[in-house]
C-alpha positions in Angstrom: 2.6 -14.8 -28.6 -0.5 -13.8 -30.4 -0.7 -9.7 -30.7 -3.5 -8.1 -28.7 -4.4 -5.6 -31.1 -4.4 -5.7 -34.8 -4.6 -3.0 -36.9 -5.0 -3.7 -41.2 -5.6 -1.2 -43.7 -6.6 1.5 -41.0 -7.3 4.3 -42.7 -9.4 7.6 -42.0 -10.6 10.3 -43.8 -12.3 13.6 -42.7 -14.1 15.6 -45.2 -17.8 15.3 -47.4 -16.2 14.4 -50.7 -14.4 11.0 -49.1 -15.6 8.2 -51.8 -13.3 10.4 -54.1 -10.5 10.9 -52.0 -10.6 7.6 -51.5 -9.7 6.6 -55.4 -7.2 9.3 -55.3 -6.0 7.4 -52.5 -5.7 4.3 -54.3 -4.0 6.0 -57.4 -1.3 6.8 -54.8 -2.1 10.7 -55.2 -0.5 12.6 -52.3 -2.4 13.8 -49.2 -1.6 17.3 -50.8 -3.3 16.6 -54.1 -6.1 14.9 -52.3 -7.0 18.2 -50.0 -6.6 20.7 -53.1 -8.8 18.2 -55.2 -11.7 17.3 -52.9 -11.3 19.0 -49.3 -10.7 15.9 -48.0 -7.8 15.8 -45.3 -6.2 12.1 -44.9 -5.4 11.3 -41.5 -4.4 7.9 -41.8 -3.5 5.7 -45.1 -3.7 2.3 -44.5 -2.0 1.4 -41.9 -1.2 -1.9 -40.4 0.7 -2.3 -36.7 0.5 -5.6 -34.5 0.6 -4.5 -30.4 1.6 -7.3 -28.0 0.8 -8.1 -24.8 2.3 -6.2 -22.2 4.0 -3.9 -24.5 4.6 -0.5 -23.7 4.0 0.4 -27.4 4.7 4.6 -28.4 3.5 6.3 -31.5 6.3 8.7 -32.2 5.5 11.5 -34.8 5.0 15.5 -35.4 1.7 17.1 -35.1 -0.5 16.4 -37.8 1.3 13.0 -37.9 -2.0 10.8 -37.7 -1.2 9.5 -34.2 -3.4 10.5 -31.8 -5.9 9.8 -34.6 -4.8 6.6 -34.9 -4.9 6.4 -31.0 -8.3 7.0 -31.2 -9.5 4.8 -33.4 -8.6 2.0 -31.1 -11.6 2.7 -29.0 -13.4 4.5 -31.7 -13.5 7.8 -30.7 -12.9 8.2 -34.0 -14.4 5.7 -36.5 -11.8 4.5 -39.0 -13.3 5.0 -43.0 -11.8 1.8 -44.1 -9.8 -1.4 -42.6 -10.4 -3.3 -39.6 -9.1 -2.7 -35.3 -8.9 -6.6 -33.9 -8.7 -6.4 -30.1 -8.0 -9.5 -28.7 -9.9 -11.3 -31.1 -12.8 -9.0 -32.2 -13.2 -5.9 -34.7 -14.5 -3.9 -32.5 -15.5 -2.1 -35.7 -18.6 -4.3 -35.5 -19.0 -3.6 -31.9 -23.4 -2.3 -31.2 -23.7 0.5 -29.3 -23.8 -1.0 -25.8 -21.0 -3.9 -26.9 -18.7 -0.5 -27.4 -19.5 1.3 -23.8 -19.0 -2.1 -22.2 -15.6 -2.5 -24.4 -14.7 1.1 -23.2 -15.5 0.9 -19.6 -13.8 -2.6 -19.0 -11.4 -3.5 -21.7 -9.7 0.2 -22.2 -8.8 2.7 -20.1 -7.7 6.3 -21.5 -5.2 9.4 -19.9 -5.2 12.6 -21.7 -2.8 15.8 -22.0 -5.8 17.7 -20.5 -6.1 15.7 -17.0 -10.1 16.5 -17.4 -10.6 16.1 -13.9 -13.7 17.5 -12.2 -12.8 20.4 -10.1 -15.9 19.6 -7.2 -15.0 16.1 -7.0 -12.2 14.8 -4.5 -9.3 13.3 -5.8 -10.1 9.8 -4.3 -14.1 10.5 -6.2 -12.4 11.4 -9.4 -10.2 8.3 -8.8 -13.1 6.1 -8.1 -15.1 7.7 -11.4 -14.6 5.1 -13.8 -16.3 2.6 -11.1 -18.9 4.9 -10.4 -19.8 4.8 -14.1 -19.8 1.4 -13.9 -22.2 0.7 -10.9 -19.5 -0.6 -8.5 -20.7 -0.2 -4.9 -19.5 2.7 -2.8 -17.4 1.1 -0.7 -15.5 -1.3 -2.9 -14.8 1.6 -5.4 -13.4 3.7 -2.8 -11.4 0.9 -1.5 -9.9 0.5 -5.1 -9.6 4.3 -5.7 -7.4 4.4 -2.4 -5.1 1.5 -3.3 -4.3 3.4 -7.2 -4.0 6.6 -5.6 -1.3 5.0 -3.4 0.7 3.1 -6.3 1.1 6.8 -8.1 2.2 8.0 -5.1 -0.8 10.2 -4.1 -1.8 8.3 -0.2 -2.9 11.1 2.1 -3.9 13.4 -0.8 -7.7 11.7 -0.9 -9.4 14.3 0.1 -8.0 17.6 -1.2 -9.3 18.9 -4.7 -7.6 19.2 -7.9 -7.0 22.9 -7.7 -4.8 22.0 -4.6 -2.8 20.0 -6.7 0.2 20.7 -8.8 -0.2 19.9 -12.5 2.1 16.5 -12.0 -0.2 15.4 -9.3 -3.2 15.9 -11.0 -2.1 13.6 -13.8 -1.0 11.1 -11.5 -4.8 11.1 -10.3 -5.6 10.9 -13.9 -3.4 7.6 -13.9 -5.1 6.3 -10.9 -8.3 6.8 -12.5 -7.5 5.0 -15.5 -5.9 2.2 -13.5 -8.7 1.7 -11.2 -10.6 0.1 -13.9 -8.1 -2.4 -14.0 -8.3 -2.4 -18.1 -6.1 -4.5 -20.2 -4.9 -1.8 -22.4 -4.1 1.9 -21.3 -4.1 4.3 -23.5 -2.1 7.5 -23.1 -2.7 10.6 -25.2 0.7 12.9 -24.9 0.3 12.1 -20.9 2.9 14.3 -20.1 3.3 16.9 -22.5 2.0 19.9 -20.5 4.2 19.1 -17.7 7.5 21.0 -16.5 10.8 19.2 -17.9 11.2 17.5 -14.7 8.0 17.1 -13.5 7.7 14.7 -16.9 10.8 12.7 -16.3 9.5 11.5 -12.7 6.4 11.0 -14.2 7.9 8.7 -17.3 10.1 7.0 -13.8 6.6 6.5 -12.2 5.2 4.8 -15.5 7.8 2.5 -16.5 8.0 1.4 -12.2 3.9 0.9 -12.6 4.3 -0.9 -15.6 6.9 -3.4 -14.0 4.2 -4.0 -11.0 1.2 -4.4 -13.5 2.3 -5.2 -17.0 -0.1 -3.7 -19.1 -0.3 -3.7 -22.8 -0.2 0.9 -23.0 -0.1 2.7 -26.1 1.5 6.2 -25.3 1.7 8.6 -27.7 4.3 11.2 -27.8 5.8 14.4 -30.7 9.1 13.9 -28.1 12.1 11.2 -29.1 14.0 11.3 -26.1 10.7 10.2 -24.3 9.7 7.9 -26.7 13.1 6.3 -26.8 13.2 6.4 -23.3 10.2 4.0 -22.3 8.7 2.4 -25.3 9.4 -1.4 -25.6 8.6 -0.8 -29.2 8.4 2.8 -31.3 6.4 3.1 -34.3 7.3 6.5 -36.2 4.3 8.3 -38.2 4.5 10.7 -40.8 1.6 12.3 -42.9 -0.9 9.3 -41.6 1.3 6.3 -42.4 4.3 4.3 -39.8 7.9 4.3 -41.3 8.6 2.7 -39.2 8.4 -0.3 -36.1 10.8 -1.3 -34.1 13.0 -1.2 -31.0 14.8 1.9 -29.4 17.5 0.5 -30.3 16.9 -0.6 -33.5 15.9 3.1 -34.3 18.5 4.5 -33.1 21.4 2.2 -34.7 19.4 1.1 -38.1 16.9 4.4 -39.4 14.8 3.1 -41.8 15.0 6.4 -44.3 16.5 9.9 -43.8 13.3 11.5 -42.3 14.0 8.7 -39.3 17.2 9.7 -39.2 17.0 12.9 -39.3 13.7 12.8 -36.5 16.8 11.3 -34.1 19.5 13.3 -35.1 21.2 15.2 -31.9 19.6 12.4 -29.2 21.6 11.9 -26.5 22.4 8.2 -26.5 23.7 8.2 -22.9 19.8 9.1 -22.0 18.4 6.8 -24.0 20.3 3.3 -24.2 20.7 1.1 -20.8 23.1 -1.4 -19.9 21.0 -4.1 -21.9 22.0 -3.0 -25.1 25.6 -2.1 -24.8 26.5 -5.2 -22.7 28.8 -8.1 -23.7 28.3 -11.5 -23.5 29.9 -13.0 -20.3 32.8 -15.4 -21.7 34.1 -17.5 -20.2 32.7 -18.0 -16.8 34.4 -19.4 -13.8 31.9 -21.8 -11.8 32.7 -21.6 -8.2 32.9 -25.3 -8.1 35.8 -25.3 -10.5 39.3 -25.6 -9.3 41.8 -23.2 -9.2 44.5 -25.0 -11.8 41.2 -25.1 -14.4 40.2 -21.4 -13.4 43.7 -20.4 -14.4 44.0 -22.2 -17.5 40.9 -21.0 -18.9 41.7 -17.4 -18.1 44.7 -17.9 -19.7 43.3 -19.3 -23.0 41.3 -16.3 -23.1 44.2 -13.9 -22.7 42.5 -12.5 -19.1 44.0 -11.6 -15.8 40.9 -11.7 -14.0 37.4 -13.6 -13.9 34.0 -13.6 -12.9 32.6 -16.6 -10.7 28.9 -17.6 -10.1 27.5 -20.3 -8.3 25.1 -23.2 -10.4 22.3 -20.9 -10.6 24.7 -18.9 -12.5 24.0 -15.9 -9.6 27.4 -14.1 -8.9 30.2 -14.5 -6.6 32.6 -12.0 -7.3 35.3 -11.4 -9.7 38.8 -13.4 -9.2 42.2 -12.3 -10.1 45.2 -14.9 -11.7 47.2 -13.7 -8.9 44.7 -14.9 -6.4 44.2 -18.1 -8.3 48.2 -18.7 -8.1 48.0 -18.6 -4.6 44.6 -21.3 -4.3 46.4 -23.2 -6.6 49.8 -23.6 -4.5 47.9 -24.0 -1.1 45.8 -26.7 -2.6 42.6 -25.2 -2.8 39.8 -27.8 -4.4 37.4 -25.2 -5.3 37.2 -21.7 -6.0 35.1 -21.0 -2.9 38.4 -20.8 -0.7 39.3 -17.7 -2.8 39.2 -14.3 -2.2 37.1 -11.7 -4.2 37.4 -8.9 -5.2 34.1 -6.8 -5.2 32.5 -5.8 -8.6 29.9 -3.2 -9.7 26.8 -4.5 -10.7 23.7 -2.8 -12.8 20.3 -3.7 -13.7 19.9 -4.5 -17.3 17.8 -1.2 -17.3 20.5 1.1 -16.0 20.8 4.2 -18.6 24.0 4.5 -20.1 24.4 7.9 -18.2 24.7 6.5 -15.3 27.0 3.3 -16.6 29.2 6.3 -18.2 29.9 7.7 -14.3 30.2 4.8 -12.8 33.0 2.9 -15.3 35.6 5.6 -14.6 35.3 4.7 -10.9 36.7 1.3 -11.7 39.2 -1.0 -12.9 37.0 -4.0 -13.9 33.9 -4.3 -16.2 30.4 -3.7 -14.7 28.4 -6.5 -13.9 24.8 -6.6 -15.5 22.2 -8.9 -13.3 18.9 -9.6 -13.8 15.8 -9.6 -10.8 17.1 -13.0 -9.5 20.9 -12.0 -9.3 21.8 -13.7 -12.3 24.7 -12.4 -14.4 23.3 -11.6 -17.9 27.0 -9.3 -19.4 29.3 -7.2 -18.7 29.8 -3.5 -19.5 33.4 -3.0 -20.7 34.7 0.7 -21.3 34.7 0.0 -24.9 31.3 -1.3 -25.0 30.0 2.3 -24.1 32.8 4.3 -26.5 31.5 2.1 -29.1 28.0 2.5 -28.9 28.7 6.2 -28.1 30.8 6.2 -31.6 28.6 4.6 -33.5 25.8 7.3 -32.6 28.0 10.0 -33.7 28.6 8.5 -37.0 24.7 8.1 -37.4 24.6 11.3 -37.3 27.2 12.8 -39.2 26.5 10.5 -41.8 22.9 12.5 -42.0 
């Protein structure tokens, strides 16, 4: 898959003096030497980061990082001093005046900490904004503005203000907004950094469910690691204007690339962060339901197992199968597995947090099974699968 956005040798400069800054910059002078020698503050220092489609991409880093500047730069609110911003195709960096309003009105879409909505506007005419600004007739806007308002959650709240609204709601109009423009890439500015602890953790729920119905390629910025690990596809961390570094939640949790990453993720609470996808185990073996009991049994048995799991061809689960059961099949001349009885199994979506896998393994005696959207079994969550992982994140951060 070819990336949607391309960023190479990004960098940014604010200041008057910045053709000297940048040749300290290239003697690989610190941003510190470069403010005390020429006033210039370095924002971003060449920075390169490939976005793919239908990523939920975050920016992770302290204030003062360089992310929301480099957030900005991808619509050029902010114009980059050097390098070059390739979305899908084009630098927009050689974008006219009216190519960039027609890029930012169609192509992006952008949600702020500040929900900037206008206080003598309805919420279904600040939905419909965007449109408005765009010349889209009054009706079909409307009709638009209605069905986003209605995805967040917001259907019978058209026609109240945003002072009547709490500060959760009014960002969830600020969502709509930005969706109703039906934009390839959203862009998310610390969404929901002013928002009450759980105010924000309905609203990162209501994202991740949007994003499942819509698949949009979103670039969300956030200062907070337990959010970012919690809905980014991909994480890149920033620190003083350059990423160090790109990768996985998982990946940045279990394989820091220096001690500042490790120390940015010290004290995270694994069991919020990791789902069932990455602490399950391959499935193996497999009982087809086809088989028949005498091959069920001898397979179990080669594995050193007392028990199995059974799907059908489409490799959807059955049900889980004991050796005792298979005994019996096997004695009463049972062709096929189907004539067995089951015993009934927990199953999880790959996306289940590990919280929830934590509460739910102690209720059983077998592994959990992990499906997929069409039923399919994709592993198993074993008791030692979640100690491990749980382990392994305690020695991360001891070792730091």
């Amino acid at each position: 898959m070819e990336p949607l956005i391309q960023l190479r040798n990004v960098t940014k400069l604010f200041g008057s003096r910045v053709d000297a800054a940048k040749r300290l910059l290239q003697e690989q002078q610190s941003k510190e030497v470069i403010r005390k020698t020429t006033g210039s503050t370095v924002a971003l220092n060449q920075v390169n980061l490939e976005i793919f489609p239908g990523e939920l991409f975050v920016i992770m880093g302290l204030s003062g990082s360089g992310k929301s500047t480099l957030l900005r730069c991808l619509n050029r609110l902010i114009e980059p001093t050097d390098g070059s911003v390739v979305i899908d195709g084009q630098d927009i960096l050689e974008f006219s005046k009216t190519e960039l309003n027609l890029f930012r009105q169609r192509k992006t879409a952008m949600v702020f900490q500040k929900f900037g909505l206008f206080p003598h506007r309805t919420v279904i005419d600040n939905a419909a904004f965007g449109l408005e600004v765009q010349n889209v007739d009054k009706e079909r806007r409307l009709h638009i503005a209605r069905e986003k308002l209605s995805l967040v959650g917001l259907e019978g709240w058209e026609n109240h203000y945003p002072g009547q609204l709490s500060g959760g709601m009014q960002q969830r109009v600020g969502l709509a907004r930005a969706l109703a423009c039906d934009p390839d890439i959203l862009l998310m500015d610390e969404a929901f950094s002013a928002l009450d602890p759980l105010i924000r953790d309905e609203m990162q729920t209501e994202l991740l469910q949007i994003q499942q119905l819509l698949h949009k390629t979103i670039v969300f910025i956030t200062h907070d690691v337990k959010e970012a690990l919690r809905i980014g596809d991909r994480i890149a961390l920033m620190k003083d204007g350059e990423i160090v570094q790109v990768g996985t939640p998982e990946e940045i949790l279990t394989h820091p690339a220096d001690d500042y990453v490790a120390r940015f993720i010290k004290g995270v609470d694994v069991t919020r962060v990791l789902v069932a996808q990455d602490v399950m185990k391959r499935p193996s073996p497999l009982l087809r339901e086809k088989d028949g009991p005498t091959v069920a049994l001898r397979v179990l048995r080669e594995a050193g197992l007392s028990s199995g799991f059974v799907v059908d061809d489409t490799r959807r689960l059955r049900g889980l199968v004991t050796a005792d059961e298979l005994v019996q099949a096997a004695e009463s001349s049972g062709r096929t597995l189907a004539v067995c009885s089951y015993e009934e199994v927990l199953c999880v979506s790959e996306s289940t947090p590990l919280e929830e896998l934590v509460s739910m393994i102690v209720t059983t005696r077998f592994p959990l099974a992990v499906l997929n959207d069409q039923l399919q079994l994709q592993g198993l969550v074993l008791k030692s699968s979640i100690l491990e992982a749980m382990a392994h994140q305690r020695g991360a951060a001891y070792a730091t």
